[in-house]
N, C-alpha and C positions, 0 to 999 in steps of 0.2 A: 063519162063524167071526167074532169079536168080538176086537179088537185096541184099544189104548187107547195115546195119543201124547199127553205133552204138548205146546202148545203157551203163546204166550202174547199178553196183551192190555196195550195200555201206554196206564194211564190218568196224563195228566201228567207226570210224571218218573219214576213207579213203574211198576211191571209188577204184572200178575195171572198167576198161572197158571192157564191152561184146559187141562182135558182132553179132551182130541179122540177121541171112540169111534167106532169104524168096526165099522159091522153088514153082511153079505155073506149073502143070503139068496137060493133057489132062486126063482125067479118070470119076471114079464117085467121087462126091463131099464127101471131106472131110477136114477137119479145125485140123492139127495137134501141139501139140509144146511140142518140145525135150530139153533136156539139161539142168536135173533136175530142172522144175519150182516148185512153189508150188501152193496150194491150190486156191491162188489169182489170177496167174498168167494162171491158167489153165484156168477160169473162166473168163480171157479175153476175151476168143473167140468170149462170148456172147456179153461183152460191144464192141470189135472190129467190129464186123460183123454190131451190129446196129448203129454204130456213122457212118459208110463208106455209109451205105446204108442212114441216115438220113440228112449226110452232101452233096447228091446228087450225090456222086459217086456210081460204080456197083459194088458190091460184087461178086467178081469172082465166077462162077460155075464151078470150078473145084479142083482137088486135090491140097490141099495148105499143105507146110511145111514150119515151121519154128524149125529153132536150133538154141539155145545159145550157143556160145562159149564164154568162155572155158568149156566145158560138167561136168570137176568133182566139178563145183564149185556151191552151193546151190545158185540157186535166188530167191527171194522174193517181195513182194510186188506189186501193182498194177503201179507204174511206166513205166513200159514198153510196155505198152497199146499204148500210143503214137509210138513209134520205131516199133510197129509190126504191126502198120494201114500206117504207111508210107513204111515200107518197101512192104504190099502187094498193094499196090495204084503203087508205082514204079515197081512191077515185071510184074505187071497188065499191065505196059505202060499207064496209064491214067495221069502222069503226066512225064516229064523231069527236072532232076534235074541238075536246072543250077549254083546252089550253089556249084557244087564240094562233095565230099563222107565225106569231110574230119568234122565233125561234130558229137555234142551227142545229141541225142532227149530224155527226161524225161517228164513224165505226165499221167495221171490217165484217161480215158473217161468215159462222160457220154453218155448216149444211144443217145442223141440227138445230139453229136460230139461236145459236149464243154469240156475244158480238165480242170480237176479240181487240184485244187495245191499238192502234195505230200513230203515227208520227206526227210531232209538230202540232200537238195539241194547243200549247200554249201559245204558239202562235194565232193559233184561231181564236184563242180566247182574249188574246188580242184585239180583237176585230170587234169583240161583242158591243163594246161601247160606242166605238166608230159608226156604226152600220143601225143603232137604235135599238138593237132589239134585246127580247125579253130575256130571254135563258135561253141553256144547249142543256144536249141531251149529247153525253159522253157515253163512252165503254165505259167501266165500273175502275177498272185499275188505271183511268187517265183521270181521273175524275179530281182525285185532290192538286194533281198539278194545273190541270184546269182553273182551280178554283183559289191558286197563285194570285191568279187576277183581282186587284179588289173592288168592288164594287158593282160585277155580275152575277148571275144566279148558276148555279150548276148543279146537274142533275146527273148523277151515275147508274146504268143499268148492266145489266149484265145479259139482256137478252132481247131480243126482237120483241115478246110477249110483252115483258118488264116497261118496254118503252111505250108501246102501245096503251098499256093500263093507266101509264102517266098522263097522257095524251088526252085517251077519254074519261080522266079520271076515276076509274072504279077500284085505285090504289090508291095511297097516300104516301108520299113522297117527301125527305125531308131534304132540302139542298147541306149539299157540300161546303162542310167548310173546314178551312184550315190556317192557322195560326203561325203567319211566315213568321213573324217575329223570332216566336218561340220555336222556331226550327233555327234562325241563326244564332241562337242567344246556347240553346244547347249543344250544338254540336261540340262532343271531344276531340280533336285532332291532335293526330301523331304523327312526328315528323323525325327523319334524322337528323343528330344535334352537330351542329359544328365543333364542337367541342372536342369532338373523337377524330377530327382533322388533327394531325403532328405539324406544325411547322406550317408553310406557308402564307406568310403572314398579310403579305402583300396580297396575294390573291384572295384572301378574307376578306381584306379594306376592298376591295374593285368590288367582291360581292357583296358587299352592305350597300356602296356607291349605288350600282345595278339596280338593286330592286328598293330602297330610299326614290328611284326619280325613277323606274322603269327605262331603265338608260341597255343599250344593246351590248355585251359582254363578249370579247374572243379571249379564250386561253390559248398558250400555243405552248409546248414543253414536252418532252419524251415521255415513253411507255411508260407507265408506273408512278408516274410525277402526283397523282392527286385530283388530275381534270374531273372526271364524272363523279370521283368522291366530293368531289365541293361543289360540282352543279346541282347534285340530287339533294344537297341541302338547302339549297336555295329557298325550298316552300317554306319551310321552317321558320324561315327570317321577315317571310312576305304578313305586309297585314292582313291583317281579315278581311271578308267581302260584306261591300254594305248591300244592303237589299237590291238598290238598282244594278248594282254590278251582279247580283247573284238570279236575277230574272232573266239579264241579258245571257249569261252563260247557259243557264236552263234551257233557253228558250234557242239556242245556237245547238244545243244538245239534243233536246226533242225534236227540231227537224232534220238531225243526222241517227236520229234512231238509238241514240246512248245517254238518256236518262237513267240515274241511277236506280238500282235496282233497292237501294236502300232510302229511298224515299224521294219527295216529287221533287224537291229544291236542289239544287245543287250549291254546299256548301264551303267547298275547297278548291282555292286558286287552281288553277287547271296546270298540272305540266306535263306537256306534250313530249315525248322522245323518238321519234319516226325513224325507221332505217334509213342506212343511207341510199336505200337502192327504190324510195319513194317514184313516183312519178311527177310530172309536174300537177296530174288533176290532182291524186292524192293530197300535195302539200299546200296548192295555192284552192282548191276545190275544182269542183268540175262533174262530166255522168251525165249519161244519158238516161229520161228523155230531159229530164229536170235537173241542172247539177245541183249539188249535195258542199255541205260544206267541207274543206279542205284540215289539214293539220294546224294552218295557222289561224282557221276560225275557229278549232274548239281549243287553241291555247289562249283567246282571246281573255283579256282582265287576266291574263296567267303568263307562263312561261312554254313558250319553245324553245327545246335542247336537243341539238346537231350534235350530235360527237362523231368523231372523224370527218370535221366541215369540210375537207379536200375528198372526198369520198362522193359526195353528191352532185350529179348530172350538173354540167355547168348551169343548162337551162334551167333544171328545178331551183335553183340559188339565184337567177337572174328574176325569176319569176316572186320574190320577196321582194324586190326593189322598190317598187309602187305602194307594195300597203305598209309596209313597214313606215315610208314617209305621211300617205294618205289614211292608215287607220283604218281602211276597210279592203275589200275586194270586190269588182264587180266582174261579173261572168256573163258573157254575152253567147248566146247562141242562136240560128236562125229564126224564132220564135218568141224567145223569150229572152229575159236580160235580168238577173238575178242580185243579190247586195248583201253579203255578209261583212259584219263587222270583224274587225280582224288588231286589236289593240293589245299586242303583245310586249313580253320584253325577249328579244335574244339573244338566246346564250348559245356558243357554240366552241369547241375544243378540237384541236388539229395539231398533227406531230409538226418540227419543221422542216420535216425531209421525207422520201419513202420509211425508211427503215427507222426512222426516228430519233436518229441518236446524235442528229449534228447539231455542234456546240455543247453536245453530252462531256464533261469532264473525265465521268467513269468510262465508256465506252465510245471509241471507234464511229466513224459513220463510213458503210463502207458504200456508197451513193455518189456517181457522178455529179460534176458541177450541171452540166445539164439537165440532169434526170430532179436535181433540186428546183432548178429555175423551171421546170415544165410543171414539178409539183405545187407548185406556191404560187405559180399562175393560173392554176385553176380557180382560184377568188382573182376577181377581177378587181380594180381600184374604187368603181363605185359604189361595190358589196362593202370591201373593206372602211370605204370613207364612212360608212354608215353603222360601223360598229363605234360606241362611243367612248369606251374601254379594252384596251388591246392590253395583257398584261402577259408576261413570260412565267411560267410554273415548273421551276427546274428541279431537278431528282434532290431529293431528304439526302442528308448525308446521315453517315452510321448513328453519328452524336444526336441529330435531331430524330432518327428513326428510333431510339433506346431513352429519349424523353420523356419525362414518367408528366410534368407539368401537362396541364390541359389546358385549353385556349379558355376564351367567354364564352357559355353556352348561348347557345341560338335564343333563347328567351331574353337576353337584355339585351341585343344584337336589334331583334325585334321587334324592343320596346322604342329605340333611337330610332326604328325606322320608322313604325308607324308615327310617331311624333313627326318626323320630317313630312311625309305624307298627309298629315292634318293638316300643316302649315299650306302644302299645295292644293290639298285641298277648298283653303280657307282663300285662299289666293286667287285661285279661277274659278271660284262660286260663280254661276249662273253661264259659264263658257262650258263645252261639251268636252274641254280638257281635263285631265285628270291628273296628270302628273306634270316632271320638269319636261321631259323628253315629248311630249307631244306640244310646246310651247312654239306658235308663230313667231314670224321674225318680226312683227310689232311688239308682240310678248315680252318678246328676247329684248327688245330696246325700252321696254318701260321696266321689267323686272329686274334684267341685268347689267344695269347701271354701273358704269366700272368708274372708280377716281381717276385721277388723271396717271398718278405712277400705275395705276394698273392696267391702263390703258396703254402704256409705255412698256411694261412688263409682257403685256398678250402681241403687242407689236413685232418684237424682235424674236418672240417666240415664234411666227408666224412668219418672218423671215427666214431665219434660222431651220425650222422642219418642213419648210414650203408647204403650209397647210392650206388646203382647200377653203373655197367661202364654206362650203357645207361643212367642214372639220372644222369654222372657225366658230361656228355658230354653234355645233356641239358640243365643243370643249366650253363657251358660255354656260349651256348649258350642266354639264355634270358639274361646272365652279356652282350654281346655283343650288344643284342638289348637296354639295359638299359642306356650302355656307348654311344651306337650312338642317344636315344633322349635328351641325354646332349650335343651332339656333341661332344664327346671325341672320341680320337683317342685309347687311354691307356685303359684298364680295370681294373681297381681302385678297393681295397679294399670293398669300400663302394658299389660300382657295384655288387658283388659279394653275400657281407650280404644281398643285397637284393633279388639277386636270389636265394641264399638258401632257403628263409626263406618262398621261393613259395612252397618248397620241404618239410611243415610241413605234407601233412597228406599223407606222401609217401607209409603209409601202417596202413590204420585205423581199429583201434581196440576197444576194450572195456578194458580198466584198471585202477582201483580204481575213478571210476563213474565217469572219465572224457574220451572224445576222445582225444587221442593222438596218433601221430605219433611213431612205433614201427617197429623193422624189425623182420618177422613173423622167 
């Protein structure tokens, strides 16, 4: 008898649906599966065969096939374990399926027929709509992230038997549900306060800038100056995730296998901190047979932080280039071609020399002019042209280190940002933009309209630091993001001076024993 189960295949953030046909024919015994499985998938057989026979059903004696359609499309993973014990259970005739065909089965087995949870759920449940059909039949602990999606049915089991009962109905089954709302509306989060930062006043102002328009941030300043104590506060400052952006995150998260453990949504801006000694799959993604998402797709709607950015494989920092401007990543391999979103802000911190101590007041740099200029060359000019904030973070002196006064705490810091952020929000309603920093250069010319003295003012500045078209159009935009936490409409002269003056170390050098800003 010939039985037909969907299941499904999750390329990137999306799902396929495969239909899993199960053939059961008179002969001598054999356990086949066609339609380029892999490695996991072949090795089903073993965990199918023992979950059927331990969950009290009979393991057919006879010739069994199974084929995945669509045949030229790679599948992977142990997922389908579940779909190919149900479909030889139905071809077998040991059960009637009164549910109807129209349904996807996803889940892992264990030899003793209990089904264990698997990746990229929500992805699949994704697909439910797309594809018409009825409900899925999930592992038990995927089941409420499953059921993220709204307006599908979903059903959670915990065992081969479980699923079966559903199927022929001789259980009652209530679908899953779950209340996103009320998952973002509750969550407490804690953050470190900026507040407990001494001093650095300036590098405060560049981090409201930052994450107000998700603008790309470099520190540069000696050991001890403050850099990763004012990047790690960074979330603290960020708005909250609205639903779309907390689906997209989840759903970046469940096909890399790091769903939180503390419930199906993922509620908290993502910040990324990767060594520097990453590879290039690691951080742009990549893996075999299917690549996996990278560091810069699960800091997506969040933050990735490089500290010691001259530390990182030239390649692994070349390989940011493209989505940093494009927003996403796409990974090509001979088979398949994959699409993670990838809409980050970065932040990253770097000494200005080996030893870190050049242009230190307190200390010494004892570093050849050489060994400088090879160091600082390790960011290239098109990395650098693409940070939108360059600021200097230089050593507390004693007076500001023995400063009893505390800054603004991160909560009304916060409050200014998210306000800016409604504004762009409100701004590029129905565009797949989100902030100022992902803004086209049509954008840039209807949003950031300059008068004419400020059009006179951006001119000679752009003379003056020989700024790139691409620095020209960035510094527009952080004036944009500068104008909207003042709530201006206008972008004002003084908007402007300030974005410039982000664009000091547009190209750092060595000349007459100070760092300055130079075009090479």
């Amino acid at each position: 008898m010939l039985a037909k189960v969907n299941g499904s295949a999750v390329m990137g953030i999306e799902s396929l649906k495969v239909q899993i046909e199960v053939d059961i024919n008179m002969g001598l015994p054999c356990f086949e599966i066609v339609g380029l499985p892999d490695a996991a998938i072949k090795e089903s057989r073993t965990r199918v065969k023992s979950a059927i026979k331990n969950s009290i059903y009979e393991f057919p004696n006879s010739r069994i096939y199974v084929n995945m359609a669509p045949a030229d499309i790679k599948k992977t993973g142990p997922a389908f374990d579940l779909p190919i014990a149900l479909g030889i259970l139905e071809a077998s005739e040991q059960f009637s399926n009164v549910m109807g065909g129209k349904y996807i089965a996803v889940g892992e087995l264990s030899l003793d027929g209990h089904v264990r949870d698997v990746q990229g759920v929500l992805a699949v449940a994704n697909g439910i709509r797309r594809d018409s059909l009825d409900f899925m039949i999930v592992p038990r602990g995927n089941a409420e992230e499953a059921a993220l999606v709204d307006g599908i049915t979903v059903y959670g089991v915990s065992s081969l038997r479980e699923a079966v009962c559903l199927l022929e109905g001789s259980r009652t089954f209530d679908p899953v549900m779950v209340n996103v709302d009320g998952l973002l509306e509750s969550e407490a989060l804690e953050y470190e306060d900026l507040s407990e930062v001494r001093g650095q006043e300036a590098a405060k102002r560049a981090l409201e800038i930052s994450a107000a328009g998700s603008h790309n941030l470099l520190m540069v300043g000696p050991p001890g100056s403050g850099k990763s104590m004012l990047a790690r506060r960074i979330p603290g400052i960020l708005p909250g995730l609205n639903l779309t952006e907390a689906l997209e995150i989840t759903c970046i998260h469940s096909v890399a296998g790091r769903t939180s453990v503390d419930g199906p949504l993922v509620t908290k801006r993502p910040f990324r901190t990767p060594h520097s000694s990453i590879s290039v799959a690691g951080l742009a993604g990549g893996g075999f047979p299917l690549p996996k998402p990278g560091e810069i797709s699960l800091a997506h709607n969040g933050i990735l932080y490089l500290d010691e950015f001259t530390l990182f494989s030239r390649s692994a920092l070349e390989s940011l280039r493209s989505p940093i401007e494009e927003g996403e990543v796409t990974i090509v391999r001979s088979m398949s071609a994959v699409r993670y979103p990838c809409r980050f802000g970065l932040v990253a911190s770097m000494n200005p020399c080996p030893c870190g101590y050049y242009g230190d007041p307190g200390r010494s740099c004892s570093c050849s002019a050489g060994d400088i200029r090879r160091y600082l060359n390790r960011i290239s000019g098109p990395l650098l042209d693409r940070m939108d904030l360059q600021v200097e973070v230089p050593r507390l002196s004693r007076y500001q280190l023995e400063e009893r006064s505390s800054g603004e705490p991160s909560s009304v810091i916060r409050g200014r940002v998210s306000r800016a952020r409604a504004l762009q929000e409100e701004r590029f309603s129905g565009s797949p933009v989100m902030s100022n920093s992902g803004m086209t250069h049509s954008m840039i010319e209807r949003f950031c309209r300059l008068s004419k003295q400020s059009m006179q003012f951006l001119g000679n500045a752009v003379e003056k630091l020989g700024l790139s078209a691409r620095s020209y159009d960035r510094a527009l935009k952080v004036a944009r993001t500068i104008a909207d936490l003042e709530g201006s409409e206008k972008i004002k002269v003084e908007h402007l001076a300030e974005a410039v003056q982000y664009r000091n170390l547009e190209r750092i050098a060595l000349s007459e024993g100070t760092i300055m800003a130079t075009k090479r």
